[in-house]
C-alpha atoms as one frame of an Amber mdcrd trajectory, in Angstrom:
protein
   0.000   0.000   0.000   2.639   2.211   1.189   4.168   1.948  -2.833   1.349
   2.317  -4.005   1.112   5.777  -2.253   4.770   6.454  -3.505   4.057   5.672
  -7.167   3.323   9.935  -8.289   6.773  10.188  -6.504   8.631   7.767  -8.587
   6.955   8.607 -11.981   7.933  12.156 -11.256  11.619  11.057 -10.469  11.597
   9.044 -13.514  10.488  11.853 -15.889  12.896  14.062 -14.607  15.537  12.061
 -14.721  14.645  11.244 -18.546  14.519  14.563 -19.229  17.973  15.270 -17.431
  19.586  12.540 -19.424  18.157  13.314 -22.786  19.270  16.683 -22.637  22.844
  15.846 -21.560  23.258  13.740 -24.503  21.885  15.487 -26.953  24.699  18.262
 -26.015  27.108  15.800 -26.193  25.969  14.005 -29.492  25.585  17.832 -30.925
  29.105  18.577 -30.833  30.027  15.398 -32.760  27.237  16.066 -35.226  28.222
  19.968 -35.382  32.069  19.382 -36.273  31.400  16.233 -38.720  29.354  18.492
 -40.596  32.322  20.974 -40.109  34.694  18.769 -42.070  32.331  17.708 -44.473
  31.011  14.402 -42.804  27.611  12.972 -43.837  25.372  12.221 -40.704  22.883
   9.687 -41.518  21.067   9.654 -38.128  20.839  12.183 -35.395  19.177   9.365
 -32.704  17.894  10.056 -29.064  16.920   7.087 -26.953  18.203   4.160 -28.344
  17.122   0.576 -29.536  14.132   0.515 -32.135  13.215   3.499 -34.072   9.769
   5.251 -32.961   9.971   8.517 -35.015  11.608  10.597 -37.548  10.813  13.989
 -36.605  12.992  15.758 -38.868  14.688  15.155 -42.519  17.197  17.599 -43.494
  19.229  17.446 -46.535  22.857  19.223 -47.494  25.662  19.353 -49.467  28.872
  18.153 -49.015  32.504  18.254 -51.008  33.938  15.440 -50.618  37.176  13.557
 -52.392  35.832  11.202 -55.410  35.141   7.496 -54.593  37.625   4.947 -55.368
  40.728   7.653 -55.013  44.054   6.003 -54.657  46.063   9.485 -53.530  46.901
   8.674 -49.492  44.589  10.158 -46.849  47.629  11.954 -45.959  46.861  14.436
 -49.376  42.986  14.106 -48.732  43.510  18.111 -49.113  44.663  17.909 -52.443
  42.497  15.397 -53.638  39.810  15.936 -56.319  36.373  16.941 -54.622  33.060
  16.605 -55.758  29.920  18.099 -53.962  26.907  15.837 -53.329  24.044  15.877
 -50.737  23.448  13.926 -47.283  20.187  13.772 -45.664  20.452  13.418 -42.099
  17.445  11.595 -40.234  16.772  13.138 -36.639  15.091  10.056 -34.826  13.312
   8.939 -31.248  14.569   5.585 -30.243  12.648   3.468 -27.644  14.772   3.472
 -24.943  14.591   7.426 -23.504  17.984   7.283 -22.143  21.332   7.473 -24.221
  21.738   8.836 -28.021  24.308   8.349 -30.742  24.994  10.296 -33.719  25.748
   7.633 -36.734  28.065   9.373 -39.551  28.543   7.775 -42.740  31.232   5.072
 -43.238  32.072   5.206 -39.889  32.553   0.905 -39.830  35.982  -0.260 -41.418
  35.984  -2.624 -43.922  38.365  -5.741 -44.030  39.272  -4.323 -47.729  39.926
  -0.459 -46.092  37.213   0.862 -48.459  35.832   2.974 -45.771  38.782   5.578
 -47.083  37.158   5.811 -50.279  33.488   6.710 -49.525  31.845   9.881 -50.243
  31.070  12.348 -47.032  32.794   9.048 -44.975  34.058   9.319 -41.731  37.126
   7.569 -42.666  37.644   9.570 -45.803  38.727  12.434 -43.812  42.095  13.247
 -42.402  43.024  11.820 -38.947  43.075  15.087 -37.537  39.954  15.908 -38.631
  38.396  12.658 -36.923  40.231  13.517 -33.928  38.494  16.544 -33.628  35.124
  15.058 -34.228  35.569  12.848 -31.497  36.466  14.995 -29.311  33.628  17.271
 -29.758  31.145  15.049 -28.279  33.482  15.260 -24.388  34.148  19.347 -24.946
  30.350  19.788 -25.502  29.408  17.951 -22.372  31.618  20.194 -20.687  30.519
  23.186 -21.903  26.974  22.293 -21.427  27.465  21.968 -18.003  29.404  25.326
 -17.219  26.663  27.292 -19.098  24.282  25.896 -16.898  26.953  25.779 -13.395
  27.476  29.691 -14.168  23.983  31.061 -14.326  22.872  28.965 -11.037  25.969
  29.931  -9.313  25.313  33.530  -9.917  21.459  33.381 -10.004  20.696  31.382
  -6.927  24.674  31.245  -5.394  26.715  28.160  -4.365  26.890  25.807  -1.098
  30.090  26.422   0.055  31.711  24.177   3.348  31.053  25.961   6.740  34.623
  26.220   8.410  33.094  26.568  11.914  33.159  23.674  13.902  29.995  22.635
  13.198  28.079  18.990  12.461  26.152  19.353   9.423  25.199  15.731   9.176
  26.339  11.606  10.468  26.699   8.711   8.803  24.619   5.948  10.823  26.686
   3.197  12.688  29.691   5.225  12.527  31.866   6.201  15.813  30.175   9.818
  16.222  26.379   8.390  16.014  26.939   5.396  17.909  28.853   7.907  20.473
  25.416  10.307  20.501  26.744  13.320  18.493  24.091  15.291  16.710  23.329
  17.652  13.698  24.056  21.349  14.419  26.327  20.005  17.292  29.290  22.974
  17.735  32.779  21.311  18.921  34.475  23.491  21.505  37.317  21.054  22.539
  38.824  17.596  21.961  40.867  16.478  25.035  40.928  19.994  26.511  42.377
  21.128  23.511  39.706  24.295  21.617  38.501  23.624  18.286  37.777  26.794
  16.314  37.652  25.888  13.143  36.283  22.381  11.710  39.248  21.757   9.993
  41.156  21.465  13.234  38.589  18.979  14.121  39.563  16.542  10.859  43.489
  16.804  11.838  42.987  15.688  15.248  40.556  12.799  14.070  42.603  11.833
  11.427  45.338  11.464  13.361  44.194   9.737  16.538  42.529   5.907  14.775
  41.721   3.395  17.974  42.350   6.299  20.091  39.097   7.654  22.569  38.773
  11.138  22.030  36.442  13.340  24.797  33.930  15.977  22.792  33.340  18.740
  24.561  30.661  20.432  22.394  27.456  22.971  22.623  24.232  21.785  22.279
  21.580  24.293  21.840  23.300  26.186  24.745  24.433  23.316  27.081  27.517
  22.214  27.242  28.265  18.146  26.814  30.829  15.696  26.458  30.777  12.535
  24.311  33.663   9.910  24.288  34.621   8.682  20.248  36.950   6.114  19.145
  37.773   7.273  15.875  37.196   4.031  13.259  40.769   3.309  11.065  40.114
   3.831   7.222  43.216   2.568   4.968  44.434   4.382   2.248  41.645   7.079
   2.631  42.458  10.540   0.848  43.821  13.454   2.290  41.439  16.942   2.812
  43.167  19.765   2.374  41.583  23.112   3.972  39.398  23.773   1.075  37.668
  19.983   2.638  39.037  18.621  -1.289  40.661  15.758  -1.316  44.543  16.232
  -2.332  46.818  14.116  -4.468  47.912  12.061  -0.587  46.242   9.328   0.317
  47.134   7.629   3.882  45.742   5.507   6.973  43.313   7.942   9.021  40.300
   7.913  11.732  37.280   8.594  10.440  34.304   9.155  12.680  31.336   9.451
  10.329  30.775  13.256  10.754  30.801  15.726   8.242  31.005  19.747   7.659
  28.036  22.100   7.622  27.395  24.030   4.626  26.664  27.952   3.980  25.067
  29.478   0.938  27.025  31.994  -0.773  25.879  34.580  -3.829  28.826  34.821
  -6.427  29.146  37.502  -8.921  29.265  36.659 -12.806  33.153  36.368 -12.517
  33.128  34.530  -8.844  30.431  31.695 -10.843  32.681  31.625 -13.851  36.053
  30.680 -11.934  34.334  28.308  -9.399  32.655  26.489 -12.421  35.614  26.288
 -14.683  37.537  24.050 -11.608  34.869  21.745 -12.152  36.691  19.916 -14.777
  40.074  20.254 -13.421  38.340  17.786 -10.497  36.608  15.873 -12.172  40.084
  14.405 -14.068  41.909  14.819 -10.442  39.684  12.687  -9.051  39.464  10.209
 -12.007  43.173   9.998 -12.051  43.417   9.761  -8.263  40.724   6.626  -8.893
  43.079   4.693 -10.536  46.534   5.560  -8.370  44.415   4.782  -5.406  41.660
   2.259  -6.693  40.626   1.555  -2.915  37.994   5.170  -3.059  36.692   3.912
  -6.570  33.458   3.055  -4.439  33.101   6.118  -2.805  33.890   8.246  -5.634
  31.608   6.305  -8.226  27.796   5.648  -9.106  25.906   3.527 -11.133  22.146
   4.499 -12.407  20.270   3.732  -9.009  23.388   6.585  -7.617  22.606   8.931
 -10.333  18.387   8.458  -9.992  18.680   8.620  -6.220  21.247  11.808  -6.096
  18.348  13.411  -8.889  15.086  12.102  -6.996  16.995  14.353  -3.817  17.600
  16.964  -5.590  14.149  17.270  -7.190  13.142  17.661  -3.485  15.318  20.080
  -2.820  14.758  22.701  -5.567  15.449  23.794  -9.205  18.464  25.057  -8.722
  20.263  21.810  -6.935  18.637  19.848  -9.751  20.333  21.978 -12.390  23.443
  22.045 -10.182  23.393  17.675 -10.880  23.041  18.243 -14.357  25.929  20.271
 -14.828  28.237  18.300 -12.442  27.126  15.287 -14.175  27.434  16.306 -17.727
  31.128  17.691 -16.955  31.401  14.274 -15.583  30.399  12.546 -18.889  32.404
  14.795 -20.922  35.515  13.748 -18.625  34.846   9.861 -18.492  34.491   9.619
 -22.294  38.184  11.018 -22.780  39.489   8.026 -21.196  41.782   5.872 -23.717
  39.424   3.173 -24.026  37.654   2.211 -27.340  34.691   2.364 -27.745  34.903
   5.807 -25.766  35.543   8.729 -27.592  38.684   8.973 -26.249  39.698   5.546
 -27.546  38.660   6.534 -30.851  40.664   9.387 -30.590  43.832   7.497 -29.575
  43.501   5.649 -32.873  43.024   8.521 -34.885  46.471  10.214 -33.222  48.234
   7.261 -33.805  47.226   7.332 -37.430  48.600  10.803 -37.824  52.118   9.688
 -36.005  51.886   7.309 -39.203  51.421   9.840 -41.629  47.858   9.149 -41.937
  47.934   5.768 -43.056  45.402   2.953 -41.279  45.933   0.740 -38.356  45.749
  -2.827 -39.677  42.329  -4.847 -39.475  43.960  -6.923 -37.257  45.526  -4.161
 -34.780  41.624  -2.575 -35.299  40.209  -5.739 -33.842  42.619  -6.289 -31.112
  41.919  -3.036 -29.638  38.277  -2.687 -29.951  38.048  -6.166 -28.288  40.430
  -4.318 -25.843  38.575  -1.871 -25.324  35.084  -3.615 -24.700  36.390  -5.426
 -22.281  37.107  -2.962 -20.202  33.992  -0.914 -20.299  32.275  -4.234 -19.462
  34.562  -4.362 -16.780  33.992  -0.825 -15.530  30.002  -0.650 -16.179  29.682
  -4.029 -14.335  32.329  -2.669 -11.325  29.685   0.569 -11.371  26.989  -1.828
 -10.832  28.199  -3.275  -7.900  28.780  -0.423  -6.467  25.479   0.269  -6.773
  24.431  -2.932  -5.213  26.726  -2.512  -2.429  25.447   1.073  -1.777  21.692
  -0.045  -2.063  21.249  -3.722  -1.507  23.019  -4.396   0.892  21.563  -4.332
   4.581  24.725  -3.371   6.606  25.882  -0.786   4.106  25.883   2.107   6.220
  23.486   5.359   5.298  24.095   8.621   5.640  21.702  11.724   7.133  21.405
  13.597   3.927  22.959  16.748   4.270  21.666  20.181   3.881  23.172  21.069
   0.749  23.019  18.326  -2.139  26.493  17.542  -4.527  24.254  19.189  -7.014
  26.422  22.499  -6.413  28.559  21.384  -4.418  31.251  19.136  -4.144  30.246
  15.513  -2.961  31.005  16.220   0.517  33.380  13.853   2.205  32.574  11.946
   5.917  35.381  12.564   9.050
């Protein structure tokens, strides 16, 4: 009954999350179709959803110059090649499944004969370079799509930033500072007799006091308490610097399952711009700090039910949080599809440079083969890895939960527990 009572709630969640997703990739499947047509490309489907057609909504039909069919002067020349104009008609399609998108260019599959060179408009047909780009228009797009919508929410409705007082904004459940009593809104005063002014100074003497019972002197709504902790011992857990980031370091520290209040502030045009642009420069820190340190992979990763349940709390909390998860998450997108791994973009584009350290000329069938099979192993890998995660996160009864916290990731930084 009670499900039944939930089901508005989830259909909502659903839509908006469809929504969120469609949009994303349409961005991202824009710039690919945008620079293809650039360099002369024919698109033969602009798709959004995928698996079996529903609708074409929209036909449209232009020319392109192209080098003749059947050339034999090396892609390396492709500029001084004979050219030709013709017309592509590009199909601009709804595919069942709402979620995902592709754009298909012409003579984008290699042949075992290396025909694909030789077709008209192909994607293949054009100079490494200019495939290179291609592919990497899909990742910059993503970006881009998410600071021009991180800028105008930063400066429209401002930015959760970290409150450095000494102040609980929220516990994870059957961690050391629940189980010890401490509460939301909780301000520390002293640990050991020693003041805490700041909440940073709180996270250095945690971290560095594991198995060790610390006594919490703290104010609660005007009285004064104290709580005993053990902080818990987390390996190989990253460093926060006093920004509350994690750094580059990564070492053995007590955690106690508490973490930092948050403050709203209103940034100017200029303020929103340089706070949004370090989005990216985090998002491939902490992909690269992933795999040097693949123990955080699970807390720095999410699968579908992540991404649905991070959007079905931010649809509770407001417009601007749920924009806020759209941008962080299409800068995330853009990000993860630069990594070298066919059938990524960023695969793709690994091939392509390699064919212009060759002068232009193809990778073997066989070298082709080898690395897409590669390459589709390890997304398996990886999408099955982010499904356990989920699993573990979800699933599984003794997986701990955290108090949501004020202020959602959406424009914020995921915020990390003590």
């Amino acid at each position: 009954m009670q499900f039944l009572q939930h089901i508005p709630w989830y259909l909502e969640v659903a839509a908006v999350f469809i929504v969120m997703m469609t949009v994303l990739v349409a961005a991202h499947e824009y710039g690919h179709y945008l620079f293809a047509r650039m360099f002369g490309m024919g698109i033969e489907e602009f798709a959004i959803g995928m698996g079996k057609l529903v609708k074409v909504w929209r036909r449209k039909t232009y020319p392109i110059a192209s080098a003749m069919p059947n050339d034999s002067v090396p892609v390396e020349m492709e500029e001084s090649k004979p050219t030709f104009r013709t017309t592509e008609t590009t199909e601009f399609t709804f595919r069942a499944f709402p979620v995902g998108g592709f754009v298909r260019i012409k003579g984008m599959m290699p042949e075992d004969d290396g025909s694909e060179i030789h077709i008209p408009g192909g994607f293949y047909s054009k100079a490494p370079w200019k495939r290179f780009l291609v592919l990497l228009a899909g990742p910059l797009f993503s970006v881009v799509a998410g600071l021009a919508i991180l800028v105008p929410v930063y400066s429209i409705w401002g930015k959760d930033s970290p409150d450095k007082r000494a102040v609980i904004g929220y516990l994870t459940t059957d961690m050391p500072a629940a189980q010890a009593g401490l509460q939301k809104n909780d301000v520390i005063k002293a640990i050991d007799g020693k003041p805490i002014g700041r909440y940073y100074e709180m996270i250095q003497v945690v971290s560095k006091s594991p198995g060790k019972q610390l006594t919490f002197s703290l104010d609660r709504g005007g009285k004064l308490l104290e709580f005993k902790v053990t902080p818990k011992l987390i390996k190989d857990a990253p460093v926060l610097g006093e920004d509350f980031q994690p750094t580059s370091e990564h070492a053995d520290q007590g955690k106690i399952g508490a973490g930092f209040s948050w403050k709203r502030e209103h940034l100017s045009l200029a303020e929103a711009w340089t706070e949004s642009i370090s989005y990216p420069v985090k998002a491939v820190t902490g992909v690269y700090s992933m795999f040097v340190h693949p123990s955080t992979f699970k807390d720095n990763v999410g699968g579908p039910a992540t991404m649905v349940d991070v959007v079905a709390r931010s649809t509770e909390q407001g417009i601007d949080y749920l924009l806020g998860v759209a941008a962080l998450l299409s800068i995330s997108v853009g990000i993860m599809n630069l990594l070298p791994i066919p059938p990524l973009d960023g695969g793709q584009m690994m091939v392509a440079l390699a064919e212009m350290l060759r002068g232009g000329r193809r990778l073997s069938m066989r070298v082709q083969v080898a690395v897409q099979n590669i390459g589709f192993t390890l997304v398996a890998m990886l999408i099955l890895s982010v499904l356990f995660v989920d699993f573990q996160r979800y699933a599984l009864p003794e997986k701990p939960s955290a108090v949501t916290p004020s202020s959602s990731a959406a424009a914020s930084p995921s915020p990390s527990s003590k």
